[in-house]
C-alpha positions as CSV (number, residue, x, y, z in Angstrom):
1,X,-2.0,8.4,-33.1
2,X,-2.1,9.9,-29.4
3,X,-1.6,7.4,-26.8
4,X,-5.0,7.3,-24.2
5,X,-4.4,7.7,-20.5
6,X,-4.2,4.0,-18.8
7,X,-4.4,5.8,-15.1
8,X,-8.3,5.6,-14.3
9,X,-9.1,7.0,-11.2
10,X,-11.3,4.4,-9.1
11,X,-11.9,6.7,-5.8
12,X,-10.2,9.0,-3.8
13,X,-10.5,10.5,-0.3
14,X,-8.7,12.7,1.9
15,X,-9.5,12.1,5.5
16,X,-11.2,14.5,7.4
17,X,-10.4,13.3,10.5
18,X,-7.8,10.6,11.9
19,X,-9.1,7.1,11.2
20,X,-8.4,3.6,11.9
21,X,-8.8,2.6,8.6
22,X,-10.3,3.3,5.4
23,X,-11.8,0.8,2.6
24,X,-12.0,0.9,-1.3
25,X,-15.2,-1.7,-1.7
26,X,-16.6,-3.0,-4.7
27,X,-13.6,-2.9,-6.9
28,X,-14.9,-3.7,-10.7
29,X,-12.5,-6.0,-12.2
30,X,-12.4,-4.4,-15.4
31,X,-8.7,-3.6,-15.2
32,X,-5.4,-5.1,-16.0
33,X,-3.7,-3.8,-12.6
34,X,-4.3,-1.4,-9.7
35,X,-2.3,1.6,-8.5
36,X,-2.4,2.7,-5.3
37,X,-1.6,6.3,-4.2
38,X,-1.4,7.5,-0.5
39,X,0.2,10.8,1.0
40,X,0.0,12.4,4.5
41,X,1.2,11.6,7.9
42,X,0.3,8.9,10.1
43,X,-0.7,9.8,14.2
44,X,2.1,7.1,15.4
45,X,5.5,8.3,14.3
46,X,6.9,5.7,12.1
47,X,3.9,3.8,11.9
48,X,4.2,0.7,9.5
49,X,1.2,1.3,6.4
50,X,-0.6,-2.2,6.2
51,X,-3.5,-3.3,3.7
52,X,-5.7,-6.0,3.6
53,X,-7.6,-7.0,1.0
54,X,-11.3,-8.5,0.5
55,X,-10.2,-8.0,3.9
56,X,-8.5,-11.3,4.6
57,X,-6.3,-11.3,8.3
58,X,-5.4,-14.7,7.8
59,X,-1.7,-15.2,7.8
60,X,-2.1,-15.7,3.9
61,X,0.8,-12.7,3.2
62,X,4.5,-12.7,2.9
63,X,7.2,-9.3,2.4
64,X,10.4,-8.9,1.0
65,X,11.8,-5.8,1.6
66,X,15.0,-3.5,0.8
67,X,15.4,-0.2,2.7
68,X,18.3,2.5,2.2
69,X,19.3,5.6,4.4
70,X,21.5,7.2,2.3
71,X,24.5,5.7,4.6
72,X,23.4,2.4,4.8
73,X,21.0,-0.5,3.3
74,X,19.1,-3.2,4.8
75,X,16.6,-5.8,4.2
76,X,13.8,-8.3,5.5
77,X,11.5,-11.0,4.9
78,X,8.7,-12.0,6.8
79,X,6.1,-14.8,5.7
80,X,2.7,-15.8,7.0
81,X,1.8,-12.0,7.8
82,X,-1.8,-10.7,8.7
83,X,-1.8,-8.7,6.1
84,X,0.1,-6.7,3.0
85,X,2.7,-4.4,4.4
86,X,3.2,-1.4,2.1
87,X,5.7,-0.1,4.7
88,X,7.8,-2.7,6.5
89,X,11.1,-1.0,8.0
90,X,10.1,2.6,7.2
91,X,6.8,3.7,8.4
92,X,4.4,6.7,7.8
93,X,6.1,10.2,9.6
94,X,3.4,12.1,12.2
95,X,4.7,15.3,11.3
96,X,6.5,15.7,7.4
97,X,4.3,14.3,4.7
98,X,5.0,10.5,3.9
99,X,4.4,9.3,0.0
100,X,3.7,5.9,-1.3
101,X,3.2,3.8,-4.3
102,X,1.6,0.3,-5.0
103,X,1.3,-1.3,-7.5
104,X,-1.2,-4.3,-7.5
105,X,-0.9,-6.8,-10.4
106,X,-3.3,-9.3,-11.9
107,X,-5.7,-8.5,-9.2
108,X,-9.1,-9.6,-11.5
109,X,-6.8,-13.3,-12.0
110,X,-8.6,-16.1,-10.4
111,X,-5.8,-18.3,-11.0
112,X,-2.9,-17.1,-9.7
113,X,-1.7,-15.4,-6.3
114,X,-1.4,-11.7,-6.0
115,X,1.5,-9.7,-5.8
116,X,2.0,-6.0,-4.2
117,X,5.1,-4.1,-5.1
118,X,5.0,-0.7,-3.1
119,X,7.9,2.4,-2.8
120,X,7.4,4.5,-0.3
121,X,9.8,7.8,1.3
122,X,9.8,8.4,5.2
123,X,11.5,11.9,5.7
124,X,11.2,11.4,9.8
125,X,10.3,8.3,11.0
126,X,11.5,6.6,14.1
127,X,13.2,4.4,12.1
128,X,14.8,7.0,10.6
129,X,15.0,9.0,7.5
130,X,14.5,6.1,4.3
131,X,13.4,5.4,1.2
132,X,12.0,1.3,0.6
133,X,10.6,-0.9,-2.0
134,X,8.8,-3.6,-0.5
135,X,6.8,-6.7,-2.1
136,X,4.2,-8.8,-0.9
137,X,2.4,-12.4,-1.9
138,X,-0.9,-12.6,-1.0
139,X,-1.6,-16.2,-1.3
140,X,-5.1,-15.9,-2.6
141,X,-6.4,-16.7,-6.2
142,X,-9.7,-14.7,-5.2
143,X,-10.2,-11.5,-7.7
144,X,-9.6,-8.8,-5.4
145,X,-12.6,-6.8,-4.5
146,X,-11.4,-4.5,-1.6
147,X,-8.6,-3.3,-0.6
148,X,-8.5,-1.7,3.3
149,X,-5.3,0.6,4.1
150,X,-4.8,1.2,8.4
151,X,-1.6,1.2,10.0
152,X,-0.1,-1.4,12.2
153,X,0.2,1.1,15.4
154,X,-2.0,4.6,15.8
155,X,-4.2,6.1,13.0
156,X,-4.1,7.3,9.6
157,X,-3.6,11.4,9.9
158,X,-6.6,14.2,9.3
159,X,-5.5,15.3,5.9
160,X,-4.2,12.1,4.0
161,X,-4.9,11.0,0.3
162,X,-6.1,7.9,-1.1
163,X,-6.6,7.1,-4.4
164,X,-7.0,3.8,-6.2
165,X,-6.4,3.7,-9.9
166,X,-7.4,0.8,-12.7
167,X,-4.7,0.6,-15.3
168,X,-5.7,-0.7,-18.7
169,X,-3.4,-1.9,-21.1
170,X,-2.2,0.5,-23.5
């Protein structure tokens, strides 16, 4: 028996133009988990990748991160945040292509808190060249509904990706 695909694709967009912000609304919560995809460049060198979601900017969010160089580690933790950091340490690049995963788990629960784990490369920021895995707590038991991706300084770039996948259990 062939296994079936559990990667649905929600919606995806590539900017246009630079924008503030953008928003996946009216998020079904008909999956187990979410994935989020983004890839491009940011207009603010080393510009720290921050979501929000159903878009709460109450200090409701706490990070954990770990960050390497290739020479040397680091971490952080931050609580009562504004909002999800997908980057902490090592933001977006403005000029070589930036990549990031997150994943977004139990996000339909309305009993339990909701956590973000997200990866992400920076091949130039001005923090310097870095790989990081970073989670978040929102501290929310609201099924999340939308999910809106901006950056903490400057704009996201003409040319980025965002998708949002629903993952179903196998």
């Amino acid at each position: 028996m062939a296994a079936g695909s559990t990667y649905t694709p929600i919606a995806t967009t590539t900017l246009g133009s630079a924008a503030a912000s953008y928003t996946f609304s009216s998020i079904a919560g008909t999956y187990t988990d979410l994935v989020l995809i983004i890839a491009g460049t940011v207009t603010s060198n080393g510009a720290g990748v921050v979501a929000r979601i159903n878009p709460d900017s109450g200090t409701n969010y706490s990070v954990t991160t770990l960050r390497g160089t290739g020479s040397a580690a680091s971490s952080a933790r931050a609580s009562n945040q504004a909002q999800a950091w997908l980057t902490y340490g090592d933001g977006f690049s403005s000029t070589e292509q930036s990549n990031l995963i997150a994943q977004i788990q139990n996000y339909s629960n309305s009993t339990t808190y909701k956590t973000v784990i997200a990866r992400n490369n920076n091949p130039n920021g001005s923090a310097g060249a870095g790989t990081e895995a970073t989670v978040n707590l929102w501290r929310s038991t609201s099924a999340i509904t939308s999910i809106t991706v901006q950056c903490d300084t400057g704009n996201l770039n003409t040319g980025m990706t965002l998708t949002l996948y629903g993952i179903t259990a196998a």
